[in-house]
N, C-alpha and C positions, 0 to 999 in steps of 0.2 A: 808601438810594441804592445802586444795581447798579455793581457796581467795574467798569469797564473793565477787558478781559480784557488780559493783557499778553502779547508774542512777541518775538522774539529780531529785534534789528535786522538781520542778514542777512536773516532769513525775510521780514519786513519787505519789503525792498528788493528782493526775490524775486516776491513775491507783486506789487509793484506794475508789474510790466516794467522795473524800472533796472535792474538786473542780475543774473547768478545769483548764488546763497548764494556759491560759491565764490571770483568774484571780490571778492565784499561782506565777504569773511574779509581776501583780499591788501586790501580799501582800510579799513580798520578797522584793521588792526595800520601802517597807513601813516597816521593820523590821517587820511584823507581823507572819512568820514563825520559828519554832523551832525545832530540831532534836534534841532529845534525849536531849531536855531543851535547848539547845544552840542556841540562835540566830543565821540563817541566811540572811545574808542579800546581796551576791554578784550573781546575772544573772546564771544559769548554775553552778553554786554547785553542783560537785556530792559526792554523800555519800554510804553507804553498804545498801542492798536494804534491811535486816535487821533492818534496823534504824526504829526510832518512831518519827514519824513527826507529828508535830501540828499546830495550828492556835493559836494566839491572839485570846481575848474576840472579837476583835473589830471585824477580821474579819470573826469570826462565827456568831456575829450579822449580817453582811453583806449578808451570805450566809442565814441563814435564812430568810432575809426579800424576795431573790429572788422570784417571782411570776413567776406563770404558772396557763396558762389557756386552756379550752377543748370549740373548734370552731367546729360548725355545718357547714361547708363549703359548699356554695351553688357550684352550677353551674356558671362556666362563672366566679369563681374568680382564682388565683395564689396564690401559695402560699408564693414566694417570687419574688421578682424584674426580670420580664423578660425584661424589656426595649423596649416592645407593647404597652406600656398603659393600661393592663388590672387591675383592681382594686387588690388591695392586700389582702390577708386575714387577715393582720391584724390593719388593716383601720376598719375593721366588730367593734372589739372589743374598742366600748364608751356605754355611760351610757346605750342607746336609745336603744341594741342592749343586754345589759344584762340580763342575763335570773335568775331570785330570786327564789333558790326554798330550802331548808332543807338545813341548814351547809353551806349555804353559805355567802360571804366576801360583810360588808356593801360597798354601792357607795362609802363611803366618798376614799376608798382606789386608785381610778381609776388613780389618780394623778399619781400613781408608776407602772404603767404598761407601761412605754417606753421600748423602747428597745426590746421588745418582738422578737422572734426568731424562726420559724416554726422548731420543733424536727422534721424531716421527709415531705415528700413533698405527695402532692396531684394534679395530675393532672387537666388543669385547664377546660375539662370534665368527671370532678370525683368529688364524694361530697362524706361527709362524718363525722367522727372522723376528728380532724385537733388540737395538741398539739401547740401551742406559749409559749415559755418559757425564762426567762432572767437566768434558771440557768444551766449554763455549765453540774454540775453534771447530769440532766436530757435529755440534750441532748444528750451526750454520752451515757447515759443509754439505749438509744432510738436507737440510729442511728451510736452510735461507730462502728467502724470494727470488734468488739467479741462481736457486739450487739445478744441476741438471745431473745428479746422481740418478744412476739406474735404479729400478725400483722392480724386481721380477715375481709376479706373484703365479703360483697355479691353481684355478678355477675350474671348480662341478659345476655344471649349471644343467638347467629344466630348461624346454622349452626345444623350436625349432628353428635351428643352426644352420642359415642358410649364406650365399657367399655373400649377399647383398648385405649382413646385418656385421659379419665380421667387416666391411669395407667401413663402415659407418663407427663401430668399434674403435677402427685404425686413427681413424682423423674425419670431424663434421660435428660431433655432437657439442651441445653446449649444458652447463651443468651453472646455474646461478647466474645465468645471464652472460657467460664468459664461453668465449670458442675453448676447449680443452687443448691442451696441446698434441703431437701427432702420438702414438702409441704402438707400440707390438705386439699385433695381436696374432697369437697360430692354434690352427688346431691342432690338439695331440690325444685324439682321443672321439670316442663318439659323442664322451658329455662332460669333455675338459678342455680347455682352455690357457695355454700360457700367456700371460700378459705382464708386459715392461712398462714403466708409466716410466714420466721424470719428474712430475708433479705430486703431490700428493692432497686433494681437496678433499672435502666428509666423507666416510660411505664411497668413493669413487668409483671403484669398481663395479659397486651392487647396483648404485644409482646407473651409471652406462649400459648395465645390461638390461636395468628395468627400461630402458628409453628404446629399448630396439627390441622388446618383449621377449626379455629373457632371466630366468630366475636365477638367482646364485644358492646353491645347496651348499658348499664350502669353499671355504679362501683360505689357499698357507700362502705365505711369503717366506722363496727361502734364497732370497739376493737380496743386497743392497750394494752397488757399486760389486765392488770387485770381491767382497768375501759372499761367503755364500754358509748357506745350514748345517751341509753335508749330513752328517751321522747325528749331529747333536742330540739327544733325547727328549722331548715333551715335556717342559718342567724345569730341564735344566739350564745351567749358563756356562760359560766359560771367560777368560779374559781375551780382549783383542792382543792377538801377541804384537812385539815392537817392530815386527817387519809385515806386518799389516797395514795396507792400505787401502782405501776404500777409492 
């Protein structure tokens, strides 16, 4: 008989979308996990990756309360702590900066929006789509290493736009010694560009276009997965409503 392979119940619980490993450490030292009914309660438990692992009430209340928010990321901000001094992206997201439109989450909640955590990065000249989240689950959805969320940005560029360099664009280039994976690249424009990644590495966009001599003048990002920018205004944020999914 082939043993069933065994893994650490955080990972577990990681791997299934209930939460990150991290917060799956805080409800495990809080007994709030369960395999197959059985209290967990020691660091690194492993068990058969078969198993049925659950939460407590308390901490799927928890997991639900997390928030996540969708930022119109201007120019000229970071997305998270360079140690320049340049403003943070999510410094944007107080009342002043709320944007109120259909299905969306009254002020009184802004109290609970600490913590927040950019899913994915935006260069700090790149505006666009910009996810802040407090819930692990969403950021690995987003940005894990089997992430294959859509990633849609629209690109200016300089330079001469021929079909052989959009092919190269699509699928061939390597960036850090790694093949990139395949891309959507169209033209929409004499000096634009739509491009879908599923990856997300440094600089990506700007580095591919420098490798096939072509200059990026500006980058929005205004997809990820299934929601999109629409109308949002430069600056401002909104809440992901509850029948949002990405």
């Amino acid at each position: 008989m082939i043993p069933v392979p065994q893994e650490r119940v955080s990972k577990l619980l990681a791997q299934r979308g209930i939460c990150s490993r991290r917060e799956a450490d805080v409800y495990i030292e809080k007994g709030w996990v369960y395999v197959d009914g059985s209290q967990v309660t020691q660091l690194g438990t492993r068990v058969d990756s078969s198993k049925t692992v659950t939460l407590h009430r308390e901490a799927e209340r928890r997991q639900q309360s997390r928030m996540t928010v969708i930022l119109n990321k201007p120019l000229g901000v970071v997305s998270s702590a360079s140690g320049k001094g340049y403003p943070l992206a999510a410094t944007l997201v107080t009342a002043a900066n709320l944007y109120t439109g259909k299905d969306q989450r009254p002020i009184g909640q802004l109290k609970s929006l600490t913590g927040l955590a950019p899913a994915g990065r935006l260069d700090i000249d790149s505006q666009g789509l910009l996810v802040l989240t407090q819930d692990g689950r969403i950021a690995r959805l987003l940005i894990g290493p089997d992430s294959t969320i859509e990633k849609e940005y629209v690109v200016r560029i300089r330079g001469d736009l021929t079909a052989a360099k959009l092919d190269r664009l699509r699928h061939g280039l390597h960036l850090d010694g790694r093949l990139l994976r395949r891309a959507k690249v169209s033209r929409i424009g004499d000096d634009k560009l739509r491009i879908v990644l599923t990856e997300g590495r440094k600089r990506q966009i700007r580095r591919m276009c420098e490798l096939v001599g072509l200059e990026v003048s500006s980058l929005k990002r205004v997809r990820v997965g299934n929601i999109r920018l629409k109308h949002l205004p430069v600056g401002k944020w909104r809440y992901l409503a509850r029948s949002e999914r990405f």
